[in-house]
C-alpha positions as CSV (number, residue, x, y, z in Angstrom):
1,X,-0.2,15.1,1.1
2,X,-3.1,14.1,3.2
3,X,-3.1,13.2,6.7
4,X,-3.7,9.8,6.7
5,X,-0.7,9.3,3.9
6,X,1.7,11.1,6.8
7,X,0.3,9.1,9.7
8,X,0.5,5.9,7.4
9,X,4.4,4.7,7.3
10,X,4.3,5.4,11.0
11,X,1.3,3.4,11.8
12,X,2.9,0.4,9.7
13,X,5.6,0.8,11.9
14,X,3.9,0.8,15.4
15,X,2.0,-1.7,14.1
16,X,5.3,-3.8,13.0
17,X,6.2,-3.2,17.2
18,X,3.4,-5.0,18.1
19,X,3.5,-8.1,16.0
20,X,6.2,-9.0,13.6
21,X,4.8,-8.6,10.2
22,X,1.5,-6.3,11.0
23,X,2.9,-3.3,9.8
24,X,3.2,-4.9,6.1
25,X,-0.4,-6.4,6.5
26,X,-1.7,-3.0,7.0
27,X,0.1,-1.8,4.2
28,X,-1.5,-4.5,2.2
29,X,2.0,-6.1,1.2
30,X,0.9,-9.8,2.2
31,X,3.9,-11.7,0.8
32,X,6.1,-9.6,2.5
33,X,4.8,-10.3,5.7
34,X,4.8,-13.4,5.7
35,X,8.3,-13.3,4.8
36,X,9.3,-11.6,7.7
37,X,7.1,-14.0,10.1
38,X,8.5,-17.3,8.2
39,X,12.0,-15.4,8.7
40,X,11.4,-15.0,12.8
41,X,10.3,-17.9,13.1
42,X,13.4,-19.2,10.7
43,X,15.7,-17.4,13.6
44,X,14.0,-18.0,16.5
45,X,14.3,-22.2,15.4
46,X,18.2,-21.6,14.2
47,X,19.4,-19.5,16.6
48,X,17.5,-19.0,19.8
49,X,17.6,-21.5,22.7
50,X,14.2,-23.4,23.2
51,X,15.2,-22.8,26.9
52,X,15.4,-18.8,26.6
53,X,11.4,-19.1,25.0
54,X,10.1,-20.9,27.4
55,X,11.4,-19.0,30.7
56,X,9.8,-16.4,28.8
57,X,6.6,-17.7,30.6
58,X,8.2,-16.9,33.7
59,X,9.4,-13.4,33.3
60,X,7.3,-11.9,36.0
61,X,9.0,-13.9,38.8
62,X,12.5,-14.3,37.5
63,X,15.3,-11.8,39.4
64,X,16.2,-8.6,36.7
65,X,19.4,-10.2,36.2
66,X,18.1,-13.5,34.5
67,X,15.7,-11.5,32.8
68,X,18.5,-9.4,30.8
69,X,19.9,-13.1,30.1
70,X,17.2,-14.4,28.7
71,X,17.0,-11.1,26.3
72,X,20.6,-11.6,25.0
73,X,19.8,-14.6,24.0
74,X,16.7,-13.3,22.0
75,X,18.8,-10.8,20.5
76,X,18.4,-12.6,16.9
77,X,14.6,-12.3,17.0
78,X,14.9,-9.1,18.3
79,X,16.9,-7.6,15.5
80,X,15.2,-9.8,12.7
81,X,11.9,-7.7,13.9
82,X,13.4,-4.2,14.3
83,X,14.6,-4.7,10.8
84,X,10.7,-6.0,9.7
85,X,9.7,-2.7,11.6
86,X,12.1,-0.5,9.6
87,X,11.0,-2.3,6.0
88,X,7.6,-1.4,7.0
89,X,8.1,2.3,7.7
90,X,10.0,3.0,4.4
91,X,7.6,0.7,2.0
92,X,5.2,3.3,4.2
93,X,7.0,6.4,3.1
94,X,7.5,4.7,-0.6
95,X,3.6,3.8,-0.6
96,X,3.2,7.7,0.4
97,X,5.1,9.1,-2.3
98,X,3.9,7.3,-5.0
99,X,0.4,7.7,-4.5
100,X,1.6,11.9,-4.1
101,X,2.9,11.4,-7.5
102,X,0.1,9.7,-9.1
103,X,-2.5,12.4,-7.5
104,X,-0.2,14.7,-9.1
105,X,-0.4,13.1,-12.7
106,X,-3.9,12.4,-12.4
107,X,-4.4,16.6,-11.9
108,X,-2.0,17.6,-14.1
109,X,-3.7,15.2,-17.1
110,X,-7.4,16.8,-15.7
111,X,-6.0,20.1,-16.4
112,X,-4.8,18.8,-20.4
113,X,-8.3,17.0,-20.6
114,X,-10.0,20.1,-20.1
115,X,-8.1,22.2,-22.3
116,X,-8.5,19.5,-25.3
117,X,-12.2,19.4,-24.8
118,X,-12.9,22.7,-24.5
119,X,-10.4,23.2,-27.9
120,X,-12.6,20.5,-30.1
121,X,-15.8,21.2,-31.3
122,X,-18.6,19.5,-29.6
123,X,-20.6,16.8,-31.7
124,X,-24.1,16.0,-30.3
125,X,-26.6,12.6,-31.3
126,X,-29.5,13.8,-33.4
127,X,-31.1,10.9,-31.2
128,X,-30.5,11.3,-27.8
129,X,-28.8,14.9,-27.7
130,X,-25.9,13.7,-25.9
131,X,-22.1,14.6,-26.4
132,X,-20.4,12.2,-28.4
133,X,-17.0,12.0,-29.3
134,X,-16.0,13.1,-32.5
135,X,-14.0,10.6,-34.2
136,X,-16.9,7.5,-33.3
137,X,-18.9,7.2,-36.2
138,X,-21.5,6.3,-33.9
139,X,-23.2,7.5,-30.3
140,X,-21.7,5.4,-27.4
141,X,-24.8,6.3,-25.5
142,X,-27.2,5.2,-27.3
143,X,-25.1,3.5,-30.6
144,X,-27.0,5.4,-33.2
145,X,-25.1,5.8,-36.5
146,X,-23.7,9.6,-37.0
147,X,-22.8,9.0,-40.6
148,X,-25.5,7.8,-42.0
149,X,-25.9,8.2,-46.1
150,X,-28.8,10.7,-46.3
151,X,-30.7,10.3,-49.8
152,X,-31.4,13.7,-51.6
């Protein structure tokens, strides 16, 4: 496993932190994040006061007390992205282990390419000199007939 496939699902994740639905964009899962921004957005209109987003604005000034209010209230939003966050992670790790997988097909069906071709007897063009595959009746280089009729 590379580095970049072990730094991925976490990079989706900080990503998700940031901005609800990032993490899947990186990923390249666009339908899925917009999912989980149509979903926040879905919360924040059902179940969040319009009062709570916009003292947001005023955060800075606002005593610590009214502050920790205000983030009860955004509790829904708050979960709705920590679960977007956690989707992103594992679709990383998923992402990660099926593309270990498929390297590990791809070399284990080099290795049982290499053995059949060395195994079959080579057939060359008369024309261009090239490989060609033996069951063509013809060069896929440069499409010259290999079974032509000779006249004796």
């Amino acid at each position: 496993m590379s580095a970049l496939t072990k730094v991925r699902p976490w990079l989706a994740a900080i990503l998700g932190l940031a901005i609800t639905g990032l993490g899947h964009l990186y990923l390249r899962r666009w339908r899925r994040a917009a999912m989980w921004v149509l979903l926040t957005l879905a919360v924040s209109a059902l179940f969040v006061p319009p009062e709570a987003l916009e003292s947001l604005s005023n955060a800075g000034t606002m005593p610590p007390s009214e502050f920790v209010s205000i983030l009860t209230e955004l509790l829904p939003i708050l979960a709705v992205s920590l679960v977007s966050v956690l989707d992103a992670f594992f679709l990383g790790l998923q992402q990660a282990a099926e593309r270990a997988a498929r390297s590990a097909a791809d070399a284990a069906d080099d290795s049982v390419a290499a053995v059949s071709d060395s195994d079959s007897d080579a057939v060359t063009c008369p024309e261009c000199g090239r490989e060609v595959d033996a069951d063509l009746d013809f060069c896929h280089w440069c499409t010259t007939r290999l079974d032509e009729p000779t006249d004796d």
